[in-house]
C-alpha positions as CSV (number, residue, x, y, z in Angstrom):
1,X,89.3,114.9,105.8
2,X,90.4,113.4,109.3
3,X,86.9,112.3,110.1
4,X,87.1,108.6,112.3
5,X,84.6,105.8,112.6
6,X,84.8,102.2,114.0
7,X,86.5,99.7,111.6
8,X,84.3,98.0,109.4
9,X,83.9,94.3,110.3
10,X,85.1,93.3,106.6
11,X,88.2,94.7,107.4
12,X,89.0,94.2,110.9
13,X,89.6,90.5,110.3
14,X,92.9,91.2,109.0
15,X,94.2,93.9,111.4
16,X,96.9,93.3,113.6
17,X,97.8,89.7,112.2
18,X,101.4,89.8,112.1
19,X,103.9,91.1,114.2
20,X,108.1,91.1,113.6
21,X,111.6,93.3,113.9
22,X,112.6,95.3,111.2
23,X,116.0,96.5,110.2
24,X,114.8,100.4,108.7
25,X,117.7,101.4,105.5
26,X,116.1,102.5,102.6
27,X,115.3,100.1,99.8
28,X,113.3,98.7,96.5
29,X,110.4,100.8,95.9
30,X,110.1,102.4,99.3
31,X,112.4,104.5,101.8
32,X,112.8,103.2,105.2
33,X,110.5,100.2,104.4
34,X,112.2,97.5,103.5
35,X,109.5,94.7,104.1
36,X,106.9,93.5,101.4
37,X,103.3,93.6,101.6
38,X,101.0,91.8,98.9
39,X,97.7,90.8,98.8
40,X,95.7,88.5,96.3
41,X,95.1,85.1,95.4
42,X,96.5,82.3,94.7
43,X,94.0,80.0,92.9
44,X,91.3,80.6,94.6
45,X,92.4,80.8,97.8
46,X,92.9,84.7,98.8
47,X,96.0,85.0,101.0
48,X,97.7,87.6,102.6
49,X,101.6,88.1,102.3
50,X,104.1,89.1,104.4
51,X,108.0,88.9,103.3
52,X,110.7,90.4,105.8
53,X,113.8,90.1,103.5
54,X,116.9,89.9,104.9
55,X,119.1,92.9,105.6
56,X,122.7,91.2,104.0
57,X,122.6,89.1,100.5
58,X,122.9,86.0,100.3
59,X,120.1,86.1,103.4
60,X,117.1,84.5,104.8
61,X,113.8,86.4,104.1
62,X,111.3,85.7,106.8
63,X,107.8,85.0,104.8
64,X,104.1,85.0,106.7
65,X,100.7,83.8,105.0
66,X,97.5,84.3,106.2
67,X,95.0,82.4,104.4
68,X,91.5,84.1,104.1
69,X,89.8,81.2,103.5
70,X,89.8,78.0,105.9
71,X,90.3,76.1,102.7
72,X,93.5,75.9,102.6
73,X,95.6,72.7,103.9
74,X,99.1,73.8,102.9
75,X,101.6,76.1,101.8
76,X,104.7,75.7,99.8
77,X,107.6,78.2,99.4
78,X,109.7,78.9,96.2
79,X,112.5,81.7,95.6
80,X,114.0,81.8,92.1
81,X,115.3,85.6,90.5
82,X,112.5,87.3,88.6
83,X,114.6,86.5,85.5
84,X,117.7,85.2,84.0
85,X,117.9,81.4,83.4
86,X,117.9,80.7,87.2
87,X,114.3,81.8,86.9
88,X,113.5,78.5,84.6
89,X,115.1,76.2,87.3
90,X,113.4,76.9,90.3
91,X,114.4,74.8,93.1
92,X,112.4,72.3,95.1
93,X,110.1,73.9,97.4
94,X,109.9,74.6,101.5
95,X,106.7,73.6,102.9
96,X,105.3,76.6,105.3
97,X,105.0,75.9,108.9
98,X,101.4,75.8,110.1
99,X,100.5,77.5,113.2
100,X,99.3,75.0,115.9
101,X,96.9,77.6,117.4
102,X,95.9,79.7,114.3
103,X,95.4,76.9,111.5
104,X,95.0,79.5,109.0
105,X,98.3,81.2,109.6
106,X,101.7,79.8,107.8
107,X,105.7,80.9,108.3
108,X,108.4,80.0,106.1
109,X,112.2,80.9,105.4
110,X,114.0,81.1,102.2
111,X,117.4,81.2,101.7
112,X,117.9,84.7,98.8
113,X,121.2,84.0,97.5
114,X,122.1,87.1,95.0
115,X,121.6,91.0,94.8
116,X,118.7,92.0,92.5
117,X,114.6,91.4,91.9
118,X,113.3,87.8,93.4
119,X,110.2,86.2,93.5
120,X,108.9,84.2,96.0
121,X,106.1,81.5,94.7
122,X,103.4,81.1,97.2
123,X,101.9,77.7,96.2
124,X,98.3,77.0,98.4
125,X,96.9,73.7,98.6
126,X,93.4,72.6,99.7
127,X,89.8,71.7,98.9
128,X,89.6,73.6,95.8
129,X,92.6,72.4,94.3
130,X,95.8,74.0,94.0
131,X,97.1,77.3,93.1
132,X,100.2,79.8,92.9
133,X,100.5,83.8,93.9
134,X,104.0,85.6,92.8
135,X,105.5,87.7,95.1
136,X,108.2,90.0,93.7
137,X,110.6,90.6,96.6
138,X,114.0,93.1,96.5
139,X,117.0,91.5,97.5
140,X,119.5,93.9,98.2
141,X,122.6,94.1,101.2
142,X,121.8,97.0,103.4
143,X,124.3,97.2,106.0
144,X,127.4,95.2,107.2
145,X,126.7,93.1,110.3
146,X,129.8,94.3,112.8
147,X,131.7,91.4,114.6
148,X,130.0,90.6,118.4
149,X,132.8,92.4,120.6
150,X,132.9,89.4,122.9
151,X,133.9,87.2,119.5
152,X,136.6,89.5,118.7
153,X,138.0,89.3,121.5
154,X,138.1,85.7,121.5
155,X,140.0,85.8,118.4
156,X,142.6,88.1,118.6
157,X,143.5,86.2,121.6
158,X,143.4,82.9,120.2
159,X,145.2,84.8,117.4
160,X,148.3,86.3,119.6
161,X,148.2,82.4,121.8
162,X,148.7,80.8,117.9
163,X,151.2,83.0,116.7
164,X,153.4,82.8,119.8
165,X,152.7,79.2,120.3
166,X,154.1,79.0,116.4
167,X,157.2,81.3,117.0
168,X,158.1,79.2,120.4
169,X,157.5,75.7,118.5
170,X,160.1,76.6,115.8
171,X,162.7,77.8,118.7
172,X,162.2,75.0,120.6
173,X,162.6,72.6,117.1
174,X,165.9,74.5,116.0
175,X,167.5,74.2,119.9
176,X,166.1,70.9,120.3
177,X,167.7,69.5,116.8
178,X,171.5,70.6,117.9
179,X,171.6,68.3,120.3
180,X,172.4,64.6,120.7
181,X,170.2,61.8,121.1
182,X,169.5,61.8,124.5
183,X,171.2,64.3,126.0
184,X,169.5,67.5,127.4
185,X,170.0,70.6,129.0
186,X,169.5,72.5,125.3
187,X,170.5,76.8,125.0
188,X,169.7,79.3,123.2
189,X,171.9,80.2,120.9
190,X,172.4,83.0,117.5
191,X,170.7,80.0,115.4
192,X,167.8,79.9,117.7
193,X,167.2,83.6,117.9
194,X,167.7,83.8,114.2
195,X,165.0,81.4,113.3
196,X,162.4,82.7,115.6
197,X,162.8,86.3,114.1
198,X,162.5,84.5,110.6
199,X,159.2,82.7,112.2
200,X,157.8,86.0,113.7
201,X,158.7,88.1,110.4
202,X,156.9,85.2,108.4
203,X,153.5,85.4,110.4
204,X,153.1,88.9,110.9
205,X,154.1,89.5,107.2
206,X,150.8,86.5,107.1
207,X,149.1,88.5,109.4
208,X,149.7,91.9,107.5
209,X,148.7,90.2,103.7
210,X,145.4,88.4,105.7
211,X,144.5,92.3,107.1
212,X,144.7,93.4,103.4
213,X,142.5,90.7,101.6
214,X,140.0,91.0,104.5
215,X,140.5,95.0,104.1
216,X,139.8,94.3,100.6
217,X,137.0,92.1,100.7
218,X,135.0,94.1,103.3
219,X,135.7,97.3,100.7
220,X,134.1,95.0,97.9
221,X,131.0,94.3,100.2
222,X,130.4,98.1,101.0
223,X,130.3,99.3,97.6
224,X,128.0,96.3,97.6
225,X,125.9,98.3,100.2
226,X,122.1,99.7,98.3
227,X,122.4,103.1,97.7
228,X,119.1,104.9,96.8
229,X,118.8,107.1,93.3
230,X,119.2,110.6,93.7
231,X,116.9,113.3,92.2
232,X,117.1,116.8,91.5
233,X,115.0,118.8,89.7
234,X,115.0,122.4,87.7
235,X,112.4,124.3,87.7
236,X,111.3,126.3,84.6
237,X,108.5,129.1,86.0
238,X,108.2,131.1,82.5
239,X,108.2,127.8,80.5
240,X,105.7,126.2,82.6
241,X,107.7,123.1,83.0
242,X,110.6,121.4,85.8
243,X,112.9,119.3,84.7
244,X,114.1,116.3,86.9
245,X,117.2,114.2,86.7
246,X,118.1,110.9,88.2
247,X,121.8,110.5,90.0
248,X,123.3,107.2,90.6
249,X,125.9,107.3,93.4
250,X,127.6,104.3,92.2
251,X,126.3,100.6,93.4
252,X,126.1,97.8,90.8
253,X,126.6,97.6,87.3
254,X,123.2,95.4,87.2
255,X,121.4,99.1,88.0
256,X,120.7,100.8,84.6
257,X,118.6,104.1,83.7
258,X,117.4,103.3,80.1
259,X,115.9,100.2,80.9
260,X,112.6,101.3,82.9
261,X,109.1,100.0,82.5
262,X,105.6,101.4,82.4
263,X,104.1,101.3,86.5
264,X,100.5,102.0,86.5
265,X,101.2,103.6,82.6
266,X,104.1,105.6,84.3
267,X,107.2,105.6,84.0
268,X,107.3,107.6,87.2
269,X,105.5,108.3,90.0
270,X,106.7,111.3,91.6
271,X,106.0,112.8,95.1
272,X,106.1,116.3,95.7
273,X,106.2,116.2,99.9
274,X,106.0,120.1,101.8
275,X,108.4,119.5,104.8
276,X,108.3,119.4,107.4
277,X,104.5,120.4,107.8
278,X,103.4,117.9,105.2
279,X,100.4,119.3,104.6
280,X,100.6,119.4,100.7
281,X,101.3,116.6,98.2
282,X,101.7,116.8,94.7
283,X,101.7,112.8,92.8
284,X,102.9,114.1,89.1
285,X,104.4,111.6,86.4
286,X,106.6,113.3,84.6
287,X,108.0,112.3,80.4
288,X,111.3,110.8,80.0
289,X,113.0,112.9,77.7
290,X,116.3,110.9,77.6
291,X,117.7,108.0,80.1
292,X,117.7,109.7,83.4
293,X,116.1,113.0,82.3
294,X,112.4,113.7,82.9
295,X,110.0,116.7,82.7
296,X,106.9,117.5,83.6
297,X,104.4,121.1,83.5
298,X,104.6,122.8,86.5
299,X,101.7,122.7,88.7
300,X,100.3,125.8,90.7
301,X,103.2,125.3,93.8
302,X,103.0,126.6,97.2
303,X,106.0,127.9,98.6
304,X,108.0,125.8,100.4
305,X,110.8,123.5,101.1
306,X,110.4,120.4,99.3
307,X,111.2,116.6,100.1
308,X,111.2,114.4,96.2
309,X,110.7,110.8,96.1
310,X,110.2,109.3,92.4
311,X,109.2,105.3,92.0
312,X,110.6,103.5,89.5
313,X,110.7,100.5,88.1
314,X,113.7,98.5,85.9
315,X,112.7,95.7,83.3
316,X,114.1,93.3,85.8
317,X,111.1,93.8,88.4
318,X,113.6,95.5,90.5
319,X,111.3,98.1,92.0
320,X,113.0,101.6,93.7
321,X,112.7,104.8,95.2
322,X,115.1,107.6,94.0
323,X,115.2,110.8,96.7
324,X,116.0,114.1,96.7
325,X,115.2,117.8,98.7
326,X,114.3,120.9,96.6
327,X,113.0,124.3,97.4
328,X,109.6,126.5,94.8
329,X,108.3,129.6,95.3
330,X,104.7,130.7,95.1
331,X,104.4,129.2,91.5
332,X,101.2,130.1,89.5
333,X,101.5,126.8,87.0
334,X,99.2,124.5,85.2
335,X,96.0,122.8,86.6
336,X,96.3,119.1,87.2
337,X,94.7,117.3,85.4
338,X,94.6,113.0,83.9
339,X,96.3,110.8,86.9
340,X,98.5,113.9,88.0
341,X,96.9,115.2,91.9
342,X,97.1,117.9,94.5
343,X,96.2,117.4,98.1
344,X,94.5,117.6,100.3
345,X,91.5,118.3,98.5
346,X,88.3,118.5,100.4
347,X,85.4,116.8,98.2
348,X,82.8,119.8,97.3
349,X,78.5,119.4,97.6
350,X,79.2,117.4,101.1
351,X,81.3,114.7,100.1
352,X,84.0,113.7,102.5
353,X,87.1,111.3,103.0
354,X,87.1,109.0,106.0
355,X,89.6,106.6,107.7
356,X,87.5,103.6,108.9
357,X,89.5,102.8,112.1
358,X,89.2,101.9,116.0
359,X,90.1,104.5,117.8
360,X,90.8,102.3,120.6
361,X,92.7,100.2,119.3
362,X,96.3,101.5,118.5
363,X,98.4,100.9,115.9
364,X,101.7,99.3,116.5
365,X,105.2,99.4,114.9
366,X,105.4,96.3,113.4
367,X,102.4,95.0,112.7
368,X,100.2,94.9,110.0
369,X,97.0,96.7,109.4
370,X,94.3,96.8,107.0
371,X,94.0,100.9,106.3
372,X,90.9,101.3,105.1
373,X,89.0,104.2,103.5
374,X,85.9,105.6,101.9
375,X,84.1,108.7,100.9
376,X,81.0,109.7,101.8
377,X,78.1,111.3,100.6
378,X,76.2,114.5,101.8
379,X,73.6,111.8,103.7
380,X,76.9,110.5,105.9
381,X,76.5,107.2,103.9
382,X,79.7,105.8,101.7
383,X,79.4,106.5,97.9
384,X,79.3,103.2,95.7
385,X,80.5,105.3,92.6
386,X,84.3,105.0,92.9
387,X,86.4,104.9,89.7
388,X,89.5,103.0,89.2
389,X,92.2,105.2,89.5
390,X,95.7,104.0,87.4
391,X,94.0,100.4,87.9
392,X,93.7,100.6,91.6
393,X,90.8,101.6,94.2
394,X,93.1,103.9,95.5
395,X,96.8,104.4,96.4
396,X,98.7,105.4,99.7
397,X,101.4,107.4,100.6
398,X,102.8,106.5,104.3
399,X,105.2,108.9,105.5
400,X,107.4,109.7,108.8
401,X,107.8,112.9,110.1
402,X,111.3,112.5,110.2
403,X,111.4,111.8,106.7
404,X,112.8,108.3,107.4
405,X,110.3,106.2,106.2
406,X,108.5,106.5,102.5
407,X,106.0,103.9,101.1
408,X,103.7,104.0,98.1
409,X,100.8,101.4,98.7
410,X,98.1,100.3,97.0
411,X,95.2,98.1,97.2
412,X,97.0,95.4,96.6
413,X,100.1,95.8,99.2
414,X,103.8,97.5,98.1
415,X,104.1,95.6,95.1
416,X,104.0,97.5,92.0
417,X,101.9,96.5,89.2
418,X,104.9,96.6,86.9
419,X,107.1,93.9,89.1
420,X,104.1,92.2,89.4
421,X,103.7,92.0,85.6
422,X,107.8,90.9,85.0
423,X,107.0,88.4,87.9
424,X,103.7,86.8,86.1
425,X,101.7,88.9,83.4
426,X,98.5,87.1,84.4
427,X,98.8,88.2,88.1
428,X,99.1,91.7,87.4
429,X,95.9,91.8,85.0
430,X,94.1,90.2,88.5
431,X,95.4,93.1,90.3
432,X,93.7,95.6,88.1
433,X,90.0,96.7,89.6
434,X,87.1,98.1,87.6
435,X,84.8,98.3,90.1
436,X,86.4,99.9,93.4
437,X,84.9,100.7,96.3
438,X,82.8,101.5,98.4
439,X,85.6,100.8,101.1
440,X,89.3,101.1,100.0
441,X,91.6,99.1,101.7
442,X,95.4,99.1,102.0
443,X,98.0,96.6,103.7
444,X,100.7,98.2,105.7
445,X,102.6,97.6,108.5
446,X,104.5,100.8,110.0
447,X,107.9,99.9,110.6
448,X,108.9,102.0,113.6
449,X,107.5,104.2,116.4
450,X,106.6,107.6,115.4
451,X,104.0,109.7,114.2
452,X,103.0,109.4,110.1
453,X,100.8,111.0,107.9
454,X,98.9,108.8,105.3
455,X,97.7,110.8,102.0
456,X,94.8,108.5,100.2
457,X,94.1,109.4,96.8
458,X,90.8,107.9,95.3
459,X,88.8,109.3,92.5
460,X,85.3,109.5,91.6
461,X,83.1,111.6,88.9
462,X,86.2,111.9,87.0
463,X,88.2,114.1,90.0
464,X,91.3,112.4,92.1
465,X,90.4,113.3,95.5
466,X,93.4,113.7,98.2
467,X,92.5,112.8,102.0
468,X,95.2,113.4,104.8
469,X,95.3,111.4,108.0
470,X,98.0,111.7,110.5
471,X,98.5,109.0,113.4
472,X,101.4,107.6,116.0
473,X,102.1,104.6,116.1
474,X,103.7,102.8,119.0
475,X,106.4,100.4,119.8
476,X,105.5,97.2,121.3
């Protein structure tokens, strides 16, 4: 299943188009990778989407478009929420910088003003007329930016100069107002000390109450602070089933557990990781049996420690990620069967995975690549039978050997179908495929250094197959 061969030309094109810094926190629909990836068309102009929110709300998201087609003469830029009346009201549009030396390439920057699911509009102009491609995007604070040490420096002196500079101007007014008109030589007297321990008990008591509301404010921002779902999960060996249960740590009141929508005819996806050999993924989609309460049959486990990440999606768009650890024992459970898979899974009679990539040429934190796949047949040659599986070519599970980066990709980029379908119900019946193949291609940028395993999941004569691919990506 790790068989290599050169990047097809079809796919090369995109590889390695865009390059930037990430801030890694978990977030959305994905641990560890906060940026968003999308791919499709706007019109009919195909694009490719890059969108680097911003790490503290209200922020400016970073947003990159690569036009597939030299058709295209300009890009415009609008962020509204994904609902809400605010979502009827957009406001008026950025145009996207062209590149001077890459006339197909456009950047852009959008102000994201409020926690909670955005979209940003992606609205391409040129020779075929116009057209628009909705990118859902997370918006969520993910860490508090500390103070520069050089700035706070600068003002807790400027600070200590004021205040003493205050307490000295109300001396000097009290000594200064005893005397005649005229006449000089002024001392300090019980008046004077008086009303400059009045002056300093005034500002530091200032001080003290301006320490508490900015005490208090900062509190209010870190609960404020994205904190992933929790899961934990039961297993049942003689009933044949697990059951799994979602844990909120506390963030905002906007996040809710009985409001979730059908992903992919899901309403989970959930990733059953080995660790730390990952060499054995389970992708199950358990029932709900109450808000925050799912179960599922027990597959046939292998023994092991286990690393959990379930994707969800709320009726807002808002896409996430909910983690957890567990441990099974050798577990003789059901066969998998419908869109539930083990892997790997060696195709039998011959057939093989294989990741179409340059050896040569590494990949790099940062940047995106075009991953792309196929299986073969017993004559070497890729198969042109693929069927859509959950309304995808494929899907993609990226993950870090440290466990610090998760993502779920498809076809498509990180977007799920269901945000997709909140953020414009026409999109996301675009994004379906009934036809997939022979090359499956996903659009991902690694956001740090490390080494990752990628498990690809595409099915054909009725059978999900499971590749595994490992690779290390370096910094730039």
């Amino acid at each position: 299943m790790s068989g290599v061969r050169p990047l097809a030309v079809a796919t090369a094109v995109v590889a390695g188009l865009f390059a930037a810094n990430l801030f890694i926190p978990s977030v959305g629909a994905h641990v560890g990778s906060p940026d968003v990836f999308f791919q499709g068309k706007a019109g009919s102009y195909p694009l490719l989407v890059a969108i680097r929110p911003p790490d503290v709300i209200p922020g400016i998201a970073r947003i990159e478009v690569r036009a597939l087609s030299k058709d295209v003469r300009g890009i415009r830029l609008t962020p509204t929420p994904m609902t809400g009346i605010a979502a009827k009201h957009p406001p008026v549009p950025d145009t996207a910088v062209r590149s001077a030396s890459d006339p197909q390439f456009f950047e852009g920057a959008l102000w994201l003003m409020s926690t909670g699911s955005w979209e940003v509009r992606i609205h391409a102009i040129g020779a075929s007329g116009e057209g628009d491609l909705p990118v859902p995007v997370p918006a969520v604070t993910l860490q508090i930016k500390p103070m520069q040490t050089g700035v706070g420096y600068f003002l807790t002196g400027m600070m200590t100069f004021l205040t003493v500079g205050m307490v000295a101007i109300v001396g000097a007014a009290v000594r200064e107002s005893q005397l005649d008109p005229g006449a000089g030589g002024a001392r300090w007297d019980r008046k004077t000390v008086l009303a400059m321990v009045c002056a300093s008990a005034v500002l530091i008591g200032g001080l003290w109450l301006g320490g508490s509301w900015w005490g208090e404010d900062a509190a209010t921002n870190s609960r404020k602070l994205y904190k992933p779902l929790g899961i934990s999960v039961v297993p049942h060996a003689a009933a044949g089933r697990m059951d799994l249960t979602l844990t909120d740590p506390g963030w905002l009141p906007l996040r809710k557990l009985d409001d979730l929508i059908s992903d992919h005819g899901h309403l989970m996806h959930l990733f059953l990781v080995r660790w730390p050999a990952m060499d054995r993924v389970y992708h199950l989609h358990p029932d709900q049996t109450a808000p925050g309460y799912f179960s599922t049959a027990m597959p046939s486990m292998a023994a092991g420690s286990y690393r959990l990440y379930a994707d969800i999606v709320h009726e807002s768009g808002f896409a996430e990620t909910a983690v957890g650890e567990t441990s099974f024992p050798e577990t003789a459970g059901a066969t998998l069967g419908g869109d539930d898979a083990v892997g790997p899974s060696l195709p039998a009679g011959g057939y093989d995975m294989v990741w179409l990539h340059d050896k040569a040429k590494p990949i790099v934190a940062t940047e995106l690549n075009l991953f792309a796949f196929e299986i073969t047949g017993p004559d070497g040659r890729a198969v042109n039978d693929l069927e859509p599986y959950m309304g995808m070519g494929g899907h993609a599970e990226f993950i870090k050997d440290d466990g610090s980066v998760f993502a779920h990709v498809h076809p498509t980029g990180s977007v799920s179908m269901a945000s997709e379908e909140v953020a414009s119900p026409a999109a996301m019946v675009a994004m379906h495929e009934t036809k997939p193949g022979p090359v499956v291609s996903f659009p991902y940028g690694v956001p740090t250094p490390g080494r990752y395993r990628v498990f690809v999941q595409m099915k054909r004569a009725g059978k999900v197959e499971t590749g595994s691919f490992e690779f290390v990506a370096k910094g730039k």
